[in-house]
C-alpha positions as a printed NumPy array, in Angstrom:
array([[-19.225,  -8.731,  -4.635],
       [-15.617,  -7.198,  -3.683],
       [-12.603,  -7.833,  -5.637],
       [-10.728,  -4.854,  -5.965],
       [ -7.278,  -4.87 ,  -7.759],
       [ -3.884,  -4.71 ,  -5.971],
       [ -1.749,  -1.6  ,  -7.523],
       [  1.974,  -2.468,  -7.867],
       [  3.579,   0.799,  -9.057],
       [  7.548,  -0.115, -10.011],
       [ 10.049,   3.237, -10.788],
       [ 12.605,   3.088, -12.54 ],
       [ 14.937,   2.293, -10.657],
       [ 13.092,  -0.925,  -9.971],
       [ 12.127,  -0.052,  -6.444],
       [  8.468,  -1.205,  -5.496],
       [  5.147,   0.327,  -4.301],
       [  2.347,  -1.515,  -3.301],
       [ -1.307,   0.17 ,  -3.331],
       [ -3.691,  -1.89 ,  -1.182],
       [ -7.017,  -2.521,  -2.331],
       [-10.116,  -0.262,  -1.407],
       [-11.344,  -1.58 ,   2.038],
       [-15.333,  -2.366,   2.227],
       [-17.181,  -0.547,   4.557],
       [-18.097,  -3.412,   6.88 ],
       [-18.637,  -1.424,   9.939],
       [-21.168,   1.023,   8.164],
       [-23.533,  -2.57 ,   6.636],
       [-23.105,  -4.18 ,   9.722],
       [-23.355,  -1.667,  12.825],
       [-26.526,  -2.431,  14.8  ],
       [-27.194,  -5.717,  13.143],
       [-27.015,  -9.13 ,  14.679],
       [-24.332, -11.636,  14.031],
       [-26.769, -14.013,  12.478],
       [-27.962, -10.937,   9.926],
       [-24.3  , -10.955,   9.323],
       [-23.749, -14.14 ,   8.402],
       [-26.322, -13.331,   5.621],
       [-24.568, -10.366,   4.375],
       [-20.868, -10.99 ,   4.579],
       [-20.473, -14.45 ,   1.773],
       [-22.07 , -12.498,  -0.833],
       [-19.799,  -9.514,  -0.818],
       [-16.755, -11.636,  -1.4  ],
       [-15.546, -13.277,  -4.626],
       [-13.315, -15.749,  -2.631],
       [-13.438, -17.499,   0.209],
       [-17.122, -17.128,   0.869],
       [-17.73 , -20.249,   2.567],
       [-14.509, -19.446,   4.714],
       [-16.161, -15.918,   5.573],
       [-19.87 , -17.976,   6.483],
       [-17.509, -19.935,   9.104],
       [-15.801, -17.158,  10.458],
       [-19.584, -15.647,  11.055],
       [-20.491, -18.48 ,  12.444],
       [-17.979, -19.181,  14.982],
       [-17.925, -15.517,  16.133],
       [-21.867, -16.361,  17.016],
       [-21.062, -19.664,  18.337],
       [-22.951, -21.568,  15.553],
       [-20.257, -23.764,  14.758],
       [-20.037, -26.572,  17.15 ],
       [-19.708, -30.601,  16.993],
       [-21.323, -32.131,  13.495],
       [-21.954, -28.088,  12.112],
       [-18.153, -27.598,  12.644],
       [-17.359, -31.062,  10.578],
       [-19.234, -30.241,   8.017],
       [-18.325, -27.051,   7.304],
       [-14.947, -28.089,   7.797],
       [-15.683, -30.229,   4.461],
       [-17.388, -27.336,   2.465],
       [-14.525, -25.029,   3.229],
       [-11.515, -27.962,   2.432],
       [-13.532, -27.993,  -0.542],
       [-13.233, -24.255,  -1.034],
       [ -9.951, -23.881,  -0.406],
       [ -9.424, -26.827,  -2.974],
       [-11.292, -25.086,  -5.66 ],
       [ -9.114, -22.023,  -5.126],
       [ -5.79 , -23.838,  -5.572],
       [ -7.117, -25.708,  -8.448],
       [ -7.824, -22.047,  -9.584],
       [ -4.604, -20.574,  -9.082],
       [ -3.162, -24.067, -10.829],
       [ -5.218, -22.743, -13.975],
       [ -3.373, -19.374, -14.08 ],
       [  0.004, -21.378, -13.934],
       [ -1.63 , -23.347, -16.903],
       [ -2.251, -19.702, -18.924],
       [  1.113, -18.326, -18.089],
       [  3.152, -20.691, -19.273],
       [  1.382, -20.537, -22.882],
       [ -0.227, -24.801, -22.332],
       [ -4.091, -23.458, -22.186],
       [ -5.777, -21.179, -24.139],
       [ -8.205, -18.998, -23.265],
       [-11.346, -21.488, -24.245],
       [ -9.849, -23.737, -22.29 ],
       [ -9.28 , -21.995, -19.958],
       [-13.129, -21.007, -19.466],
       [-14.034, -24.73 , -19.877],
       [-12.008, -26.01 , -17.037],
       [-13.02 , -23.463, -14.493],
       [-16.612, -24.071, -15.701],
       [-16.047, -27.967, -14.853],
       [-13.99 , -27.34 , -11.602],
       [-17.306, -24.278, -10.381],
       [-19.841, -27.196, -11.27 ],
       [-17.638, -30.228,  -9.284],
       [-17.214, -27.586,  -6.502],
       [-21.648, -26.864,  -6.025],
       [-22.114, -30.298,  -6.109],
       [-19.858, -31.383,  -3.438],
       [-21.339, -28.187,  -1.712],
       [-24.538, -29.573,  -2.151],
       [-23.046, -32.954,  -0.864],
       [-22.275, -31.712,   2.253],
       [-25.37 , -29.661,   3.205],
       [-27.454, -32.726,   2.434],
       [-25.147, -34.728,   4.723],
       [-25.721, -32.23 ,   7.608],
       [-29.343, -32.231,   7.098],
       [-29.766, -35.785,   6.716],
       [-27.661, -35.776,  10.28 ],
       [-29.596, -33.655,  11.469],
       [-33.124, -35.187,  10.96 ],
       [-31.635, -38.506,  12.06 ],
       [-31.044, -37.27 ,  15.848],
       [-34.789, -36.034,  15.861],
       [-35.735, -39.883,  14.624],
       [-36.714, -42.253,  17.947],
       [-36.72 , -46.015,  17.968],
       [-34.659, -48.201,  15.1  ],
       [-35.471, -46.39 ,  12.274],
       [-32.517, -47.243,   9.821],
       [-33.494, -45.39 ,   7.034],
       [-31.497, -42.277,   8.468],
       [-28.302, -44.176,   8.702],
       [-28.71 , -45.68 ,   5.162],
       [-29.305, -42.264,   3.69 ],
       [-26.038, -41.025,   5.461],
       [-23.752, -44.218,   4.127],
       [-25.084, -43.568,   0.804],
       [-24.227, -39.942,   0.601],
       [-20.516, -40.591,   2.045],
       [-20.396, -42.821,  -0.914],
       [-21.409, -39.856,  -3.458],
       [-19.152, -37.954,  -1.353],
       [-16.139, -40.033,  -2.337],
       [-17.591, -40.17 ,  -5.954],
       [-17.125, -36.405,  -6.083],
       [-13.819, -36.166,  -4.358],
       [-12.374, -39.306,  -7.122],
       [-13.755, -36.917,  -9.917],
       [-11.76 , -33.716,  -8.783],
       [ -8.551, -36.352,  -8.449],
       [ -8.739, -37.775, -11.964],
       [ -9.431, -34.45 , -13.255],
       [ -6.837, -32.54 , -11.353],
       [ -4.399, -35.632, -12.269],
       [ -5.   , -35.125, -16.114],
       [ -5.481, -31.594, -15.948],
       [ -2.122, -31.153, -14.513],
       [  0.304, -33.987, -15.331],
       [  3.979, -34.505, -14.858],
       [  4.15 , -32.662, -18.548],
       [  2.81 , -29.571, -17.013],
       [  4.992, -29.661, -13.469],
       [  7.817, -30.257, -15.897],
       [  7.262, -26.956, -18.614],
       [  6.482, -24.652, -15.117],
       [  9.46 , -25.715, -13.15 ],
       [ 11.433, -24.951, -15.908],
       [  9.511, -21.824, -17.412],
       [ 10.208, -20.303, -13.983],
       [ 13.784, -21.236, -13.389],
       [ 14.87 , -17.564, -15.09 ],
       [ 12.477, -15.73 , -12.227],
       [ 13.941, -17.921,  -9.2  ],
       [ 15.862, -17.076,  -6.582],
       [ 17.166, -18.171,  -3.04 ],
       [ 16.002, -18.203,   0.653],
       [ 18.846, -16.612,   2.741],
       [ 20.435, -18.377,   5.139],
       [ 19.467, -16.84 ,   8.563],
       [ 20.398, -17.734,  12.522],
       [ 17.543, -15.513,  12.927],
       [ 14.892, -18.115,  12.945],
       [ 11.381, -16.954,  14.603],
       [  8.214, -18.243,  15.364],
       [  5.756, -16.752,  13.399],
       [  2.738, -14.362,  14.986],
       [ -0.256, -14.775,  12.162],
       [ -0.853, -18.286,  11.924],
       [ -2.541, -21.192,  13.746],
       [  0.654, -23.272,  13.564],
       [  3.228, -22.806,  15.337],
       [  6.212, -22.562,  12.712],
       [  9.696, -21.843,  12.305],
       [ 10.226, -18.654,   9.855],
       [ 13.209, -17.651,   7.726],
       [ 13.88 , -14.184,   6.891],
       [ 12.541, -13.968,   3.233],
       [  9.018, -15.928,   4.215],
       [  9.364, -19.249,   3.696],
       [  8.182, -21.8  ,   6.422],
       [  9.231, -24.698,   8.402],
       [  5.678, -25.863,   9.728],
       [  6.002, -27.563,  13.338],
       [  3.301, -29.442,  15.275],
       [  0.456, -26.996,  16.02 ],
       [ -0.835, -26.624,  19.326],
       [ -3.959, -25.288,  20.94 ],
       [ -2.211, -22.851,  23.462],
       [ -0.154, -21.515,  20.809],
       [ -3.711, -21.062,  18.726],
       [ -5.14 , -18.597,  21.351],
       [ -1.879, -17.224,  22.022],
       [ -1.639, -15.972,  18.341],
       [ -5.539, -14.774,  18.342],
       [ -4.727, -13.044,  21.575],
       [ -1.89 , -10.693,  19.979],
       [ -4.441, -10.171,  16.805],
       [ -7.534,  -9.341,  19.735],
       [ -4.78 ,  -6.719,  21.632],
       [ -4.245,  -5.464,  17.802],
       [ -7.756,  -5.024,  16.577],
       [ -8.363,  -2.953,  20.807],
       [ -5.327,  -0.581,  19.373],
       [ -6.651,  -0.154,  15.835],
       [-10.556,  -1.405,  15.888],
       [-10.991,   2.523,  14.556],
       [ -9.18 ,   2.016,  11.319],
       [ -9.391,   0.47 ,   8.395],
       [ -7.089,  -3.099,   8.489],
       [ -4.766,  -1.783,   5.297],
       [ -3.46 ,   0.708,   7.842],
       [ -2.763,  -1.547,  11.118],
       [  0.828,  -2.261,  11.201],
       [  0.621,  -5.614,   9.467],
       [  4.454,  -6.106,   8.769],
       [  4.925,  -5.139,  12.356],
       [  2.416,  -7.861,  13.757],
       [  3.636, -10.222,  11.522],
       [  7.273,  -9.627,  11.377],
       [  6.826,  -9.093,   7.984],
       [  6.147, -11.873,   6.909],
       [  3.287, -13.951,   5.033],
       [  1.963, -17.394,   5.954],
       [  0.706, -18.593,   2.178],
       [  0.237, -22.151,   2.736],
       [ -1.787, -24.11 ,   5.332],
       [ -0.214, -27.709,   5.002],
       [  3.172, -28.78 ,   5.797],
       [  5.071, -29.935,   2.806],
       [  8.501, -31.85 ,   3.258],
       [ 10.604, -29.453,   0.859],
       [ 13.996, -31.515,   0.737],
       [ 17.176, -30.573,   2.444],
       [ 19.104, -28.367,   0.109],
       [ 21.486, -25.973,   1.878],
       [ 20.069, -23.384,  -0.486],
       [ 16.336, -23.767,  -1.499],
       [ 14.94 , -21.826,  -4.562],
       [ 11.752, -19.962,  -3.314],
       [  9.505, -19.709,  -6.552],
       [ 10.231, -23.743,  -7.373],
       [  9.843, -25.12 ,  -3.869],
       [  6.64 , -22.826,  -3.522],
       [  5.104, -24.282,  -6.737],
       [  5.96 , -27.727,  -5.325],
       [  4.416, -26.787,  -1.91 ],
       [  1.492, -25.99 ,  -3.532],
       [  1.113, -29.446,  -5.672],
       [  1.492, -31.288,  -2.281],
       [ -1.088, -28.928,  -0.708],
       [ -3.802, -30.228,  -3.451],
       [ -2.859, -34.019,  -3.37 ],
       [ -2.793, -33.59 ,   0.564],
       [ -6.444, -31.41 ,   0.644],
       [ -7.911, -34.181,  -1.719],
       [ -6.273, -37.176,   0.208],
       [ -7.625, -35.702,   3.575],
       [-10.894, -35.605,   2.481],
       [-11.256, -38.71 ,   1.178],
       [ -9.909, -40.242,   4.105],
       [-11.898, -37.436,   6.789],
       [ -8.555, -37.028,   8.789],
       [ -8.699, -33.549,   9.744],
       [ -6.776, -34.525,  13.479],
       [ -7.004, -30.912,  15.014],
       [-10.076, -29.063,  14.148],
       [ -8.674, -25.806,  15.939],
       [ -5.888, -25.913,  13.293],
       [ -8.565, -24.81 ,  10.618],
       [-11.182, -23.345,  13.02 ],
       [ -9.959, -20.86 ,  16.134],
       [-12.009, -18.385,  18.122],
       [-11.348, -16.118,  21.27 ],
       [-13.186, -13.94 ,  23.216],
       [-12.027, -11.319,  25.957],
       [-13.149,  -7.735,  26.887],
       [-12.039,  -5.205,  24.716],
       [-11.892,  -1.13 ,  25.047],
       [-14.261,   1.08 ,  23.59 ],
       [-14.285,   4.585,  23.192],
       [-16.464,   6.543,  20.368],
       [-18.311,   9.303,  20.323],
       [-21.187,   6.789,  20.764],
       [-19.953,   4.277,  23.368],
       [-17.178,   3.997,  26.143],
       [-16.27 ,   1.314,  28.476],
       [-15.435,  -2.649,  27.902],
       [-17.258,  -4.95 ,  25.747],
       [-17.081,  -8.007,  24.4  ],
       [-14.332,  -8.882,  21.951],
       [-13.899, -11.328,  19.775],
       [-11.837, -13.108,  16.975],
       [-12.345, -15.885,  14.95 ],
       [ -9.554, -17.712,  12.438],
       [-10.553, -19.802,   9.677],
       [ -7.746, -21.524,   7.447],
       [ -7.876, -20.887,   3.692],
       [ -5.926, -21.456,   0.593],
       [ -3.96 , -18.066,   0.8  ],
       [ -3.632, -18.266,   4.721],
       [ -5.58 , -17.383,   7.651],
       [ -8.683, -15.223,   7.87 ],
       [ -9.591, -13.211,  10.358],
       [-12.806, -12.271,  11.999],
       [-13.075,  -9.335,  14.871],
       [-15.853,  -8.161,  16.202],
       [-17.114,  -5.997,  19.553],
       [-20.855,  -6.284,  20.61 ],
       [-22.749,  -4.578,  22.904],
       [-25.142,  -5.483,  25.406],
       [-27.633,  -6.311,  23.349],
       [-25.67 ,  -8.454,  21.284],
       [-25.612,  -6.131,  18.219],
       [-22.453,  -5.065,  16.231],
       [-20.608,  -2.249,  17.4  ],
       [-17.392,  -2.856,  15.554],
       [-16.888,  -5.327,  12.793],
       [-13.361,  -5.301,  10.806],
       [-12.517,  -8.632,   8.615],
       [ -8.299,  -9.167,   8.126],
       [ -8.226, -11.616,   4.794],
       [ -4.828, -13.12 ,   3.539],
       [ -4.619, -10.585,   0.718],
       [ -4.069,  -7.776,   2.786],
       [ -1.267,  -9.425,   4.648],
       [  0.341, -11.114,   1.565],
       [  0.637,  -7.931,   0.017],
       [  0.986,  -5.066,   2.743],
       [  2.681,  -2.721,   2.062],
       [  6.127,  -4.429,   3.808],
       [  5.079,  -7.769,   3.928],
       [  6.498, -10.802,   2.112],
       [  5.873,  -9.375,  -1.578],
       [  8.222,  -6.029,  -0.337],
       [ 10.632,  -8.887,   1.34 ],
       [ 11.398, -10.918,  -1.825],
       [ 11.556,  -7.548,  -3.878],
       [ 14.383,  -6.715,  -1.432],
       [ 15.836,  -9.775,  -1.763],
       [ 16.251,  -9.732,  -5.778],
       [ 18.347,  -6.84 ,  -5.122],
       [ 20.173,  -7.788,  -2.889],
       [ 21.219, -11.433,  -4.743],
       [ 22.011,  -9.131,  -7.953],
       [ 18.805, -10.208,  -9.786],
       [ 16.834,  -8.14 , -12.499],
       [ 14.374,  -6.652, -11.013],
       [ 12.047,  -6.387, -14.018],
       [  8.401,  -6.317, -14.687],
       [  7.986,  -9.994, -15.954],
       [  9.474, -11.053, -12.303],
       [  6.802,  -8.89 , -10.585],
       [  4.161, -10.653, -12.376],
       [  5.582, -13.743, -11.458],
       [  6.073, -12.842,  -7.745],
       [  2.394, -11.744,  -7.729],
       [  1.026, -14.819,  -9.3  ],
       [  2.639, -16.877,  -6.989],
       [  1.212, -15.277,  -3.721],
       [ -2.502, -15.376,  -4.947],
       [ -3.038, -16.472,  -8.425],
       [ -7.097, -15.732,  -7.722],
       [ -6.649, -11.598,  -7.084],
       [ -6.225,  -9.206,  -9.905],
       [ -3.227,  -7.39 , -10.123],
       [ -2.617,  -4.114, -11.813],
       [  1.725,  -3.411, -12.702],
       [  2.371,   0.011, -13.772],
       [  5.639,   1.643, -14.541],
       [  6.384,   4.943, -12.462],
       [  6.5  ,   6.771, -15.942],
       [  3.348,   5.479, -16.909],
       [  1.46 ,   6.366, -13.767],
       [  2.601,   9.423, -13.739],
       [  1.334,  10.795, -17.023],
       [ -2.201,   9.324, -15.86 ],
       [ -1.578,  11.169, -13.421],
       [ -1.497,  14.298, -15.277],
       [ -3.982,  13.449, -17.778],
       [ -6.489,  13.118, -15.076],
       [ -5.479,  16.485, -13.908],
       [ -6.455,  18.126, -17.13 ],
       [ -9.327,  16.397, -16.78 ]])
């Protein structure tokens, strides 16, 4: 299981460096194997998102089609739930309103809520399934199927009461406010860009903050497209060193749901994040309940095109292909090249942590932007900015002084 830390190394000047984490060697487990051996592989090396990695296997294979796209659509809204309601508990921690025991006990509660509504949803498949192969009137099928939905919307009320009293206007309350020291301002920009990483098409300010639009399916494949001419450019490398600020203009698409943020002139970017992420959870949990998922490409994207290879072990064109799967940190990414026996030449996975904190993306961007609005840049705010980009990935701050002498303690070593 990967989770390597993210090293944030601050001098003392305040100035910021950010130390990616280690990079798996996909290419190495996967090289030669199928895409179906894959999808056996890949979930298990992942601490998060490993129902969003299944899906990205699965569309690169062309698994995922009609009632197999809806419900894993389900299992990975559920995911992607779980995660926020995760990153809701570390908000819970820092601001001293759980302890530790508690702590344990609600992420024991929200792991168990989240197994059985995976359960829920491989049953409903499989019930599906079975009921196509069933000839005549047999009803039984259908019943089984209305039943389920019903346990499905028993689950789904379960996760709202307990996210309601888990987290109640108390709680929104003491965080707005325990934050208000750490906030500071979006810039006001005539620069206004359409952003290059995600499967909405959206308006983009300077310091990363979004103005979601309608999404659309040729802007979809015209985003994977740039990422496919990327991963041609850069297959040979690991995806910490492709020029992620560059492809993404530096910027970091956190959320997946539009959220109506007011219309201050000047809008505070750690409190209107916070409050885009309550609506994300209400929306998630209302949008399951009611199965409204209107563009299925918004959440699930794949291209293919003909690609450029040249190793020591193969030249020519083969196939290419990417697959996007929306998550609670942002996209995913998929790429892989076959050859012509439909085995893995290439495999490189791009997930949201890399591009949340590259090494100039929006974590470098906000930095840059305390200094320039005057604010103390100190190691409290750091470990505010890096909880709120991804509560769910361990962080390690260090002071230049103290990384240095480790430094030279390991040299004497």
């Amino acid at each position: 299981m990967f989770n390597q830390q993210i090293g944030l190394i601050l001098d003392q000047k305040g100035d910021l460096t950010i130390q990616p984490r280690g990079q798996l060697p996909i290419d190495r487990l996967l090289k030669g194997k199928t895409l179906a051996e894959a999808e056996s592989v890949i979930p298990g090396l992942f601490s998060l998102c490993g129902e969003a990695h299944k899906s990205a296997v699965k569309l690169l294979s062309g698994d995922l089609v009609e009632h197999q796209a809806q419900h894993s659509l389900w299992v990975v809204q559920g995911e992607a739930l779980r995660e926020q309601l995760l990153s809701l508990l570390q908000w819970q921690s820092w601001c001293l309103l759980i302890d530790a025991r508690e702590q344990l006990e609600a992420k024991k509660w929200l792991l168990s809520w989240f197994n059985q509504w995976k359960q829920s949803c491989q049953q409903a498949l499989s019930e599906y399934l079975e009921s196509t192969l069933v000839k005549g009137n047999n009803i039984q099928p259908q019943l089984a199927r209305l039943q389920l939905a019903e346990k499905q919307k028993q689950l789904l009320k379960e996760c709202q009461n307990w996210y309601q009293q888990q987290f109640s206007e108390s709680f929104w309350s003491e965080c707005l406010n325990k934050v208000q020291p750490f906030d500071f301002f979006e810039e006001s920009s005539g620069l206004r860009r359409h952003v290059a990483q995600d499967a909405k098409s959206a308006v983009i300010s300077g310091d990363g903050l979004e103005s979601p639009q309608k999404s659309k399916s040729g802007d979809v494949q015209s985003l994977l497209h740039q990422w496919l001419v990327c991963y041609q450019d850069y297959s040979r490398f690991p995806v910490t060193d492709w020029p992620l600020a560059q492809i993404d203009q530096g910027l970091s698409c956190r959320f997946s749901y539009p959220v109506k943020l007011g219309n201050t002139k000047d809008k505070q970017i750690i409190t209107n994040t916070l409050t885009q992420l309550r609506g994300n959870v209400e929306q998630v949990i209302q949008q399951l309940l009611e199965n409204s998922f209107s563009e299925m490409e918004s959440y699930f994207s794949l291209l293919e095109t003909k690609v450029s290879i040249n190793s020591e072990l193969s030249c020519g064109e083969r196939s290419g292909r990417v697959a996007q799967v929306m998550t609670a940190r942002g996209p995913l990414l998929h790429f892989v090249t076959l050859d012509q026996n439909h085995q893995i030449l290439n495999y490189k996975i791009l997930a949201p942590t890399e591009r949340n904190f590259a090494v100039d993306g929006v974590l470098q961007r906000w930095w840059q932007l305390l200094a320039r609005q005057g604010k103390t840049r100190s190691r409290q705010q750091l470990e505010v900015l890096a909880l709120l980009l991804d509560a769910c990935v361990e962080v390690n701050i260090a002071e230049a002084e103290i990384a240095e002498v480790g430094a030279e303690e390991a040299g004497r070593e």
